[in-house]
C-alpha positions in Angstrom: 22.1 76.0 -5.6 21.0 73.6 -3.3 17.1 73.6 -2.5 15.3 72.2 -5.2 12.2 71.2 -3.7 9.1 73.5 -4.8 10.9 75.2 -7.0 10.3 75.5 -10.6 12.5 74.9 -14.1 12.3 75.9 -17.2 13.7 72.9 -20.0 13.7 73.5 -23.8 13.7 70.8 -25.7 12.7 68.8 -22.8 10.9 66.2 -24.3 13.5 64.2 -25.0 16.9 63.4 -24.8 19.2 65.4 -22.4 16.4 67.8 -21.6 14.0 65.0 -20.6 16.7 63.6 -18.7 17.3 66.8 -17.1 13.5 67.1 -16.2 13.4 64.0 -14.8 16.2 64.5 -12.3 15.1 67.9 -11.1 11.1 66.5 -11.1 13.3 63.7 -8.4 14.1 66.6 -6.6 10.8 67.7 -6.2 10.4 71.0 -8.8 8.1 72.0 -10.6 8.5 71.8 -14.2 8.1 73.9 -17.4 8.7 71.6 -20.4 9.3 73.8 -23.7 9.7 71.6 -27.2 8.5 72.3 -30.7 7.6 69.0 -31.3 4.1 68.8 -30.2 3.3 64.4 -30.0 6.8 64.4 -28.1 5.8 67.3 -25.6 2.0 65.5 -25.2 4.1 62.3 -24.4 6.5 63.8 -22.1 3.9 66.1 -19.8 1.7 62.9 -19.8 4.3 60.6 -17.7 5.5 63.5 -15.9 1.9 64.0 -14.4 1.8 60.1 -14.4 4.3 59.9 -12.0 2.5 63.0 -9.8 4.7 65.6 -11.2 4.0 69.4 -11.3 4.2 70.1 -14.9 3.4 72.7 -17.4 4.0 71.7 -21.6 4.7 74.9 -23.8 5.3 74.4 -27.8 7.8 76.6 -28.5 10.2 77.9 -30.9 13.3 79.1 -29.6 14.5 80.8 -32.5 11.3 83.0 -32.3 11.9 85.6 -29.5 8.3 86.0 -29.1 7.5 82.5 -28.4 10.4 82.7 -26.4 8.8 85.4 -24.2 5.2 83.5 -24.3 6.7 80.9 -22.7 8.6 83.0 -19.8 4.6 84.1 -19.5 2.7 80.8 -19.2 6.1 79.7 -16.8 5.2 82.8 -14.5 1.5 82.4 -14.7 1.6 79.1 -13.7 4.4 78.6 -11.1 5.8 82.3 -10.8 9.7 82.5 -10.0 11.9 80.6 -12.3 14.9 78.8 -10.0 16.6 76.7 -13.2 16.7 77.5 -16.5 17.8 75.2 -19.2 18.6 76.6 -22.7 18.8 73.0 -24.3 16.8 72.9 -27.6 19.2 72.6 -30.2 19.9 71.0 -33.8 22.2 70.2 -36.0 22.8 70.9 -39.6 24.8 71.9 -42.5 27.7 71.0 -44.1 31.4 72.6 -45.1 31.8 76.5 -44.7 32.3 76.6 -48.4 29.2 75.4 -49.6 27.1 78.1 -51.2 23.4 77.6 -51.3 23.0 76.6 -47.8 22.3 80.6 -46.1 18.9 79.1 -44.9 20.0 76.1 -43.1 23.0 78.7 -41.3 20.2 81.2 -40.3 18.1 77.9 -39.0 20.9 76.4 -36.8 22.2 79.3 -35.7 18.7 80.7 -34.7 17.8 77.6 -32.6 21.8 76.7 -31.2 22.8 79.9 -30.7 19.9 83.0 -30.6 17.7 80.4 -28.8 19.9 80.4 -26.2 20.0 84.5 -26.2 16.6 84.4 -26.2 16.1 82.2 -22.9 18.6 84.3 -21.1 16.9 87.6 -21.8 13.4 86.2 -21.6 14.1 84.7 -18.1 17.1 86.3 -16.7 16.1 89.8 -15.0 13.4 87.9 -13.4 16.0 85.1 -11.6 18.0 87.7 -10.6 15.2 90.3 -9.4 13.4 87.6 -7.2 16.9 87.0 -5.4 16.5 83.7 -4.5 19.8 81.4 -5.6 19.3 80.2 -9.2 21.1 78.8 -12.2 21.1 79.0 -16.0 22.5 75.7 -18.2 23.2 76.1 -21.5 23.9 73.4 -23.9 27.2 74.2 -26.4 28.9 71.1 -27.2 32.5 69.5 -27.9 32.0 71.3 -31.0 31.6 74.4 -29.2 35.8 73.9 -27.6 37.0 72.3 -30.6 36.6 72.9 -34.3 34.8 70.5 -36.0 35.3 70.7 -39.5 31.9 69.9 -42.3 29.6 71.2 -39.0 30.5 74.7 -39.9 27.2 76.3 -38.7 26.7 74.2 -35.2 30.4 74.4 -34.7 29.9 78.7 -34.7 27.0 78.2 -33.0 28.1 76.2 -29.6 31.3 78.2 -30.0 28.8 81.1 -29.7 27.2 79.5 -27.2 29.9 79.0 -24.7 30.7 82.8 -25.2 27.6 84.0 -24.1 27.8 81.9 -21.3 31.1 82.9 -20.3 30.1 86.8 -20.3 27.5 86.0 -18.6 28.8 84.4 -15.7 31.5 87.2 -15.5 28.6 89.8 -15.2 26.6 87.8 -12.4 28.7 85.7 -10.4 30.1 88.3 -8.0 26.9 90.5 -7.6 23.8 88.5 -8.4 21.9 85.5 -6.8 22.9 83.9 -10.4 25.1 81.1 -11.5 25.4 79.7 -15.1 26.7 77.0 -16.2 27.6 75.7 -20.1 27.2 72.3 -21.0 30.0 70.7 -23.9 29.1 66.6 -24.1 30.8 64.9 -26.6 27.9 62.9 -28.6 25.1 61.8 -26.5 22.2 59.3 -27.2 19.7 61.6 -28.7 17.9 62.2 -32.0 20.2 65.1 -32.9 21.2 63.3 -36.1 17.8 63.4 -37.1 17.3 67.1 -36.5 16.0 67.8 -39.9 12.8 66.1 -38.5 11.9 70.0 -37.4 13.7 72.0 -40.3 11.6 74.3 -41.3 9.4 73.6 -44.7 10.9 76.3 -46.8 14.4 74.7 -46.4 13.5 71.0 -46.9 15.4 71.8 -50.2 18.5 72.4 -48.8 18.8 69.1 -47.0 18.0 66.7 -49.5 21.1 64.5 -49.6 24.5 64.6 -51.6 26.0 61.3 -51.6 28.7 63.0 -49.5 26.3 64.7 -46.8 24.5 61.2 -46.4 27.6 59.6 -45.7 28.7 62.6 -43.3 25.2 62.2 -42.1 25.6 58.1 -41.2 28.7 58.8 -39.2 27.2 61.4 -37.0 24.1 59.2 -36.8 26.6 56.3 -36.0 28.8 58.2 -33.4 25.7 59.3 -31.6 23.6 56.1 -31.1 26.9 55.1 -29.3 27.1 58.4 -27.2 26.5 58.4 -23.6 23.2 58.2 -22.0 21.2 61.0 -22.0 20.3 60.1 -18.1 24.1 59.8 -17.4 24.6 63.7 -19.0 21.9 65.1 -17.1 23.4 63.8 -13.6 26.6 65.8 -14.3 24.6 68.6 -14.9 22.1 68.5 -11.9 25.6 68.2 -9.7 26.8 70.9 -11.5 24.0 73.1 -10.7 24.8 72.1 -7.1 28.2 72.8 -6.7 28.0 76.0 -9.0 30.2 74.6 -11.2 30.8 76.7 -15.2 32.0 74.1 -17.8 30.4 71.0 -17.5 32.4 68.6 -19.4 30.6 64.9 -19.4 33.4 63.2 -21.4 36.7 64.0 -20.0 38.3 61.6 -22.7 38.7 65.1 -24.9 40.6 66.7 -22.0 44.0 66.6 -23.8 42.9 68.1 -27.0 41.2 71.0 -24.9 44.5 71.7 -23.2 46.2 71.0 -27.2 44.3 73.4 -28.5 45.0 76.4 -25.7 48.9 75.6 -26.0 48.0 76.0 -29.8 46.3 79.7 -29.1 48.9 80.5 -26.7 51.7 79.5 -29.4 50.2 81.2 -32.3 50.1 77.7 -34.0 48.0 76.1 -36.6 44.2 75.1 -36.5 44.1 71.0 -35.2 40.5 69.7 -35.5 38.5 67.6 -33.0 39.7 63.8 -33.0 36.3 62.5 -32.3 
């Protein structure tokens, strides 16, 4: 994809982090943008400096793990801008703990309905349209390192991203060759966000389930460390604007993990054991 200008995008979880980054590169390149989040003060924020700084700009609260609110916000997008030219499926969280544990079912059916069926939703919601209008066009989802490499104690955003990347890699099988469509999948290692934090949004009913063990706390302060010295979220959304325009499927921001990528397909390919990501 290579004309921007006038065109219109769809971000979720674009208020902040990688998605805000993301809208503020393509709004650079002149499109019009739909910013989805569920956290209303950061969406108000967000659509404020975008129209600030003379930016087209529509804010939806949404809830990507609720297909309808999914499909409102395909509505207001059409309704206010029509054709869709970039989607990004970015809203995502993170929470959890080992596989094991046995009273977290809530907190799987959370993370994997915002990581992973959020992600479904987008594409089905948006999709048939960005094909149908024929004009070239890209989908970015977000997976993660977590989503190549296993990741042991993130058991459900580890299945998730890994889900993630799978639906992105059908998908691009089923549209590359015949459709106007290219998708993309998006696996940063840890990034400068609030992901850490995502229980911020958890849903009331399973505040419960995230109060602290002295172990999750701990597992919690290393994430929280590892990610306030991730990359820039500015510096992620670059390698994904230039991945939109050279059509370009895995877009890997931290090519440090590289070697354990290729580890772990000689692993496959050998039959061998299970090595986890050396973060």
């Amino acid at each position: 994809m290579r004309e921007f200008n006038g065109k219109t995008a769809v971000i979720t979880g674009g208020a902040s982090g990688i998605g805000h980054g993301l809208a503020s590169r393509l709004a650079q390149a002149g499109m019009n943008l739909v910013i989805a989040d569920i956290e209303h003060s950061a969406l108000e924020s967000a659509v404020e400096g975008f129209e600030a700084d003379g930016v087209s700009v529509l804010g939806v609260p949404t809830d990507v793990a609720d297909n309808d609110s999914v499909k409102a916000l395909a509505g207001a997008a059409d309704e206010r801008f029509g054709d869709v030219h970039v989607l990004f499926n970015n809203a995502g969280v993170a929470g959890g703990g080992p596989i094991l544990e046995p009273d977290d079912i809530g907190v799987w059916d959370w993370v994997l309905g915002v990581d992973l069926l959020g992600v479904i939703y987008g594409i089905k919601a948006f999709g048939p349209a960005m094909v149908a209008h024929g004009e070239p066009c890209a989908i970015v989802n977000t997976a993660s390192m977590a989503g190549l490499l296993p990741t042991p104690s993130l058991g459900a955003y580890t299945v998730a991203k890994y889900g993630v990347v799978a639906v992105s890699e059908v998908l691009s099988l089923e549209t590359r060759e015949t459709t106007n469509l290219r998708v993309s999948v998006l696996c940063p290692g840890f990034v400068h966000t609030r992901i850490a934090d995502s229980d911020r949004n958890i849903p009331e009913h399973l505040v419960s389930l995230e109060e602290p063990t002295v172990e999750g706390e701990l597992r919690r302060e290393a994430v929280r460390d590892l990610v306030a010295s991730g990359m820039a979220p500015g510096e992620v959304a670059q390698k994904v604007f230039e991945a939109i325009v050279d059509e370009r499927f895995y877009v890997l921001p931290h090519p440090q993990f590289g070697e354990q990528i290729v580890a772990r397909a000689q692993q496959i390919a050998a039959g061998g054991s299970v090595a986890p990501w050396e973060i």
